[in-house]
C-alpha positions, 0 to 999 in steps of 0.5 A: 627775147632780148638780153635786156628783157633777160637781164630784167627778168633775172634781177628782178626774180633774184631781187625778190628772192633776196627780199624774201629770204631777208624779211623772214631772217628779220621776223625770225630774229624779232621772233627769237630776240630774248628780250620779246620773249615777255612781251610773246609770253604775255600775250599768248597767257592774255588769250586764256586769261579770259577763257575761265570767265562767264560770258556777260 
């Protein structure tokens, strides 16, 4: 294999591996960000809500 071949290869599976770590610290701090919280809590009650009531 040739050194660009090797190049090529590292930085792209070094680019990914950044990407990747990247886009998990991004879903975790939306996750996490304090004014979502209503917006996660409301959804989560949202699915029980429903729970109680009879079936049509």
């Amino acid at each position: 294999m040739s050194l660009a071949h090797d190049t090529a290869v590292w930085f792209s599976k070094s680019y990914g591996l950044f990407y990747l770590i990247g886009l998990s610290v991004a879903v975790l701090v939306y996750t996490y960000w304090p004014s979502n919280k209503q917006h996660f809590d409301k959804a989560a009650d949202s699915i029980l809500r429903d729970e109680d009531r009879p079936w049509r």
